[in-house]
N, C-alpha and C positions, 0 to 999 in steps of 0.2 A: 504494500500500500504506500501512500505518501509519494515521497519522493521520485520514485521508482515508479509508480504508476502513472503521476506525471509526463516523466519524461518518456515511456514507453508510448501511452496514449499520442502525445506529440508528433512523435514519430511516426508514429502507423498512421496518421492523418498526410502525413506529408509537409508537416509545419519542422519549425528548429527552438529547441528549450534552452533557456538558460534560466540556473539556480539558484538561490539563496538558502542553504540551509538552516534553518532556524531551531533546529532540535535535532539531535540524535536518539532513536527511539531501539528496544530492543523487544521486538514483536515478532509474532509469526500469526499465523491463520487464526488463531483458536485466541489473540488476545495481545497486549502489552504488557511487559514486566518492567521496562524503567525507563525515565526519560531523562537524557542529559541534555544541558541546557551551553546554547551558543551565546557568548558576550554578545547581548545587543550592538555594541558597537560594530561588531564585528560581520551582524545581520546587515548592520548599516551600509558598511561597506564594499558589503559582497553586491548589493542592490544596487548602486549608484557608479560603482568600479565598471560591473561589466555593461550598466545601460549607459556610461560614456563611450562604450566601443560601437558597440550595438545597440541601437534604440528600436526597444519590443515593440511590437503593435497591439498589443495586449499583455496582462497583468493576469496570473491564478492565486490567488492568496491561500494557503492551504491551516496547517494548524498554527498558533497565537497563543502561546501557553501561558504566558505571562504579562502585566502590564509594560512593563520594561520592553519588551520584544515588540507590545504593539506601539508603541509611542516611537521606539527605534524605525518600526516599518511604513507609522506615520509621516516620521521625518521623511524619510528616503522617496517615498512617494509625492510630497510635496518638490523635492529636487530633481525630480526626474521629468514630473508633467506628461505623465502618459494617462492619456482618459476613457482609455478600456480596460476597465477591472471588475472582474469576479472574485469575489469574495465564499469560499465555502469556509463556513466558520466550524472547523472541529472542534468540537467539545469532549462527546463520549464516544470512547472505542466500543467497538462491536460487542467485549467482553462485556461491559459496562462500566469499566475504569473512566475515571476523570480526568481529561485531559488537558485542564485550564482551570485557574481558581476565578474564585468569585469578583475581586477587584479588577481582575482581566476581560472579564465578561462584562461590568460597567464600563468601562475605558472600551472595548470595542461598539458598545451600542452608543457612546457619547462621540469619540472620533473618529473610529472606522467605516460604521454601515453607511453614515453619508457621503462619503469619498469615493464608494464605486457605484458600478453600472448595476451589478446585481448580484444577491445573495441568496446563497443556496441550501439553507437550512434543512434535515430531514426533519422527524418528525419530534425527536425528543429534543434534538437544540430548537427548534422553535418554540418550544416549549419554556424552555431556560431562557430563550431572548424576550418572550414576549409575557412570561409569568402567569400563560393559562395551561390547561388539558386539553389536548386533541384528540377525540374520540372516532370523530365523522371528517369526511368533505367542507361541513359547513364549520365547522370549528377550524380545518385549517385556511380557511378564505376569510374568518375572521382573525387568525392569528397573522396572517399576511398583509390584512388590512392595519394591525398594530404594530408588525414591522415598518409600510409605507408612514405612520405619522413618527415614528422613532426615526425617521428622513432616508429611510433606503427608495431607490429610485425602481426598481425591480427586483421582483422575488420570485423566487420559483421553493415551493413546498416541497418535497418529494415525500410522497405519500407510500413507501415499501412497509414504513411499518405498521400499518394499519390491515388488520386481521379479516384481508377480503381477497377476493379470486381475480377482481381488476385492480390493477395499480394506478393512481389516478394524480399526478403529478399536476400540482397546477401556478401556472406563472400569472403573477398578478402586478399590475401598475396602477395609476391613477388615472390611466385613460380605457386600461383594457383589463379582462381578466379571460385567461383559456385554460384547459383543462385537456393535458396529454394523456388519452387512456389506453394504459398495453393487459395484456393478460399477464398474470404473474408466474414468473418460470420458477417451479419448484429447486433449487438447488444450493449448494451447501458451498457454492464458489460466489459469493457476496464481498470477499474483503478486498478491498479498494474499489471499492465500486462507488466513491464517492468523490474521490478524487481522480479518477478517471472520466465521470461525469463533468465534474467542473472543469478538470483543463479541455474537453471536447469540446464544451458551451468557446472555452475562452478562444480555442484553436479555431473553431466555425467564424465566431467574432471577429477573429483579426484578417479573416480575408473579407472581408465585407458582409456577410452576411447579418441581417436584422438580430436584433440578441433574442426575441422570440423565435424566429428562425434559427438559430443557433441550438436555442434550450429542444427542440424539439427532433431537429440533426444528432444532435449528442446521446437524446434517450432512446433513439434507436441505436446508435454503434454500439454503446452497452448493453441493450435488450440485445444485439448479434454478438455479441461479446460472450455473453452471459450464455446464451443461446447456444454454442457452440461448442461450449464445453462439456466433458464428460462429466457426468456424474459418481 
């Protein structure tokens, strides 16, 4: 997952990644065991070093475990001035470890979710960002609508964990709101599926395509992703 899924997903699209590692994680399928932490500064500089070489056409935000980390990658994003960014805000790993404390979670819903194009919460960090219960559809269209006034410009829910046979992801703005429905593939190959999703949106994005258009490109390369694998 993470990093790795990033940069795979990139590639198999036919785009080119460059990284900022912001955590050292020691995980495998079934969960996470420790996180070692990157000098913010040093986040700083990895972000701004290589967008002086190369300047991305798009932004993937991946995990932000700390306020220090998000303040560091607030800074760097103001230096750089690239205005395509998706934001997946990790929170809880698959196991149900916690990936981010609580003061990190205020500091990104006060500086970060207004800063990019759109945020990709599943169903329990929307949860955590937005302080209610998601049960149904209509609870997460109402959690997305309290994302939009916390000043995120677009959201996309991903609705996998909601205990139904259609998955029903739904992207929502202040002008529009749509609802991607796939059937749900039974399968035990779900880890990095999240970040694989988001660098896809960000990868569709930075060729031109609409970020609705994007969000709905990317949930199918993962539903064939997903799709393809053995069980």
């Amino acid at each position: 997952a993470g990093i790795q899924a990033d940069i795979k997903t990139v590639t198999a699209l036919g785009s080119y990644a460059m990284t900022a590692i912001t955590a050292i994680t020691s995980q495998n399928t079934t969960g996470v065991k420790s996180i070692f932490s990157i000098d913010p500064k040093e986040i700083f500089n990895q972000i701004v070093f290589t967008c002086n070489d190369i300047k991305p056409d798009a932004i993937k935000i991946g995990m932000l475990h700390s306020s220090k980390v998000i303040n560091s990658v607030v800074k760097a994003l103001n230096r750089v001035k690239i205005s395509k960014i998706v934001l997946d805000p990790v929170m809880i790993a698959k196991g149900g470890a916690k990936l981010i404390d609580l003061k990190a979670i205020e500091i990104l819903k006060k500086k970060l979710i207004k800063k990019v194009s759109l945020i990709t919460p599943n169903i329990p960090e929307a949860e955590v960002l937005t302080n209610t219960k998601i049960n149904s559809k209509k609870d997460m269209i109402t959690a997305g609508k309290i994302l939009l006034k916390l000043g995120a410009k677009n959201v996309l829910i991903k609705g996998g964990h909601l205990s139904t046979n259609l998955i029903q992801d739904i992207f929502i703005s202040k002008k529009e709101l749509t609802i991607f429905k796939n059937k749900k593939i039974k399968t035990k190959h779900t880890h990095g599926t999240g970040c694989t999703l988001s660098s896809a949106i960000a990868t569709y994005y930075s060729c031109g395509k609409t970020l609705k258009k994007s969000c709905e490109m990317a949930i199918k390369y993962v539903n064939h992703s997903i799709g393809t694998r053995p069980n």
